[in-house]
C-alpha positions, 0 to 999 in steps of 0.5 A: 395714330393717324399715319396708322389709319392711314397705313391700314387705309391704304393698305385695307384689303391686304389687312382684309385677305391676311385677317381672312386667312388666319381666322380659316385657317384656325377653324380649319388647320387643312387651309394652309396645306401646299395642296389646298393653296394650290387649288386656291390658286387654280380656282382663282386664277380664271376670275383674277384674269376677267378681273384685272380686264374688268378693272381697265374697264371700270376705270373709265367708270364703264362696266362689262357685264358680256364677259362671262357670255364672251368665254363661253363663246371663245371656249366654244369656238377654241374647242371647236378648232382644237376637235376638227383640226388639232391645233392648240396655237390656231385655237388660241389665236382664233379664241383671242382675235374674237374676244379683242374684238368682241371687247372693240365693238363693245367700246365702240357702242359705248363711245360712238354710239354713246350708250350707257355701258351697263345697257349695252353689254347687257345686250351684248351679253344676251347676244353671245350667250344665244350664239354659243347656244346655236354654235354648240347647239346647245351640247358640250363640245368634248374630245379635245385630246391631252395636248389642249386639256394639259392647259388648264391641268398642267404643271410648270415645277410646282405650280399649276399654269393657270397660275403662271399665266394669271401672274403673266396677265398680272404682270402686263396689267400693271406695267400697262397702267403704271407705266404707259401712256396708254394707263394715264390716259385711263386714270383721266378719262375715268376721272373727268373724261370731259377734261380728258377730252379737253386736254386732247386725249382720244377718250374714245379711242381710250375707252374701247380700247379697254374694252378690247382687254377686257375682251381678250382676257376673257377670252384666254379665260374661255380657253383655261376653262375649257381646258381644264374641264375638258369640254366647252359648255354652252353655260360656261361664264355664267355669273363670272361677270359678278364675281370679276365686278366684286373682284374688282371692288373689293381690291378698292377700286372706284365704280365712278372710274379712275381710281385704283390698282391692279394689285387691289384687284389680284388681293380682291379676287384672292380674297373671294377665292379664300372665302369660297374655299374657307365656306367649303372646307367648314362644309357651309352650304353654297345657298349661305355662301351667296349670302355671306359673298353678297354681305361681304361686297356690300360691305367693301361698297359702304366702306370706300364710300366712306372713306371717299367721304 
């Protein structure tokens, strides 16, 4: 019995997504269609990307709220390249050398300015999102040709490419924690950076260089939405913040830094993906959703609490 609770300790959101999907799936019989999954997938395919960059943030016990403002901006300044000179790998590269280095300066405040995270991405959230406004001036950017838009549209085989490169991310994400140095570093500076630090670890260098991921792919989510609709819009990533921070949570990891996994994650963010399409397809109103989506990440709070305790 106890290695049981245990096993469904351990093993609690996958419990949680598969549990989720039955009960939908019996409401509604139309969930478990070929078409309906791939859309589920398409539509979490930009959150799971934020998140798994949200998540090598919150191991350090930061958090990144600019990374809604910082697609927006990337998305904006991608399709400004893609309209004038035509060229997608130039609009790409450009899109991720600014979010890397977005995510940098923000761990930079962080670690030498020695700030507290929430407040100084809050700040540099406001930044970006004023940015992009006077870069759009406050209008879409639209226009961007087929070759652009067939990134967030296309197909490889079967399966749309958002999701091809969520599970590309997913992939490096967590060769990158489970396999480097640079993910070890991660889990101790997270769990006691004094200590960290004491052992001779560049917690500094640690810290903003997981902002720096976090930069980058929110910056390749920047692209997959603009792509996808077609047009960057000045209110792109609005709120993309939360939804990649409950992610983060609900996968089970620590908002105290250095416990977690990046499987966790993917499970959390299909688990919001799931549930959005679950509230859709039952015609539930989206001012109910909130609340359900609220109810649903306090709970996973409550519980990871409990079971630190």
């Amino acid at each position: 019995m106890n290695i049981n609770l245990k096993t469904m300790e351990k093993y609690k959101s996958l419990i949680a997504l598969i549990v989720l999907c039955v009960g939908i799936s019996i409401i509604t019989p139309s969930f478990l269609t070929f078409a309906n999954i791939t859309n589920v997938l398409t539509q979490v395919s930009v959150n799971a990307i934020i998140a798994v960059g949200m998540t090598f943030v919150i191991l350090t016990g930061g958090i990144d709220l600019s990374v809604g403002s910082t697609l927006a901006i990337t998305g904006a300044i991608a399709a400004s390249i893609v309209k004038s000179t035509g060229n997608v790998f130039l609009a790409f590269i450009v899109a991720a050398i600014i979010g890397t280095a977005i995510g940098l300066v923000n761990g930079i405040i962080i670690s030498k300015g020695k700030l507290q995270a929430f407040i100084a991405t809050l700040a540099t959230m406001t930044i970006l999102r004023g940015l992009t406004y006077v870069f759009t001036n406050g209008t879409p950017i639209s226009g961007l040709g087929k070759g652009f838009t067939s990134l967030g549209n296309g197909q490889i085989a079967v399966l749309p490419v958002p999701v091809l490169i969520t599970a590309l991310v997913f992939i490096i994400a967590y060769y990158a924690l489970t396999q480097t140095r640079f993910g070890r570093y991660l889990y101790a500076l997270g769990g006691n950076e004094d200590s960290a630090r004491l052992s001779g670890i560049n917690t500094d260098k640690i810290k903003a260089t997981a902002y720096a991921v976090s930069g980058l792919v929110a910056a390749l989510s920047g692209i997959i939405v603009t792509s996808r609709i077609g047009s960057a819009s000045p209110n792109a990533g609005v709120g993309y913040e939360l939804d990649a921070i409950a992610a983060v949570v609900i996968g089970g990891t620590s908002l105290s830094g250095g416990e977690g996994k990046i499987t966790g994650t993917i499970i959390g963010a299909l688990i919001i993906g799931v549930l959005n399409n679950g509230l859709n397809l039952m015609n539930v109103s989206p001012f109910y959703q909130s609340i359900v989506k609220g109810a649903v990440i306090l709970i996973a709070v409550l519980m990871d609490k409990k079971g630190r305790k």
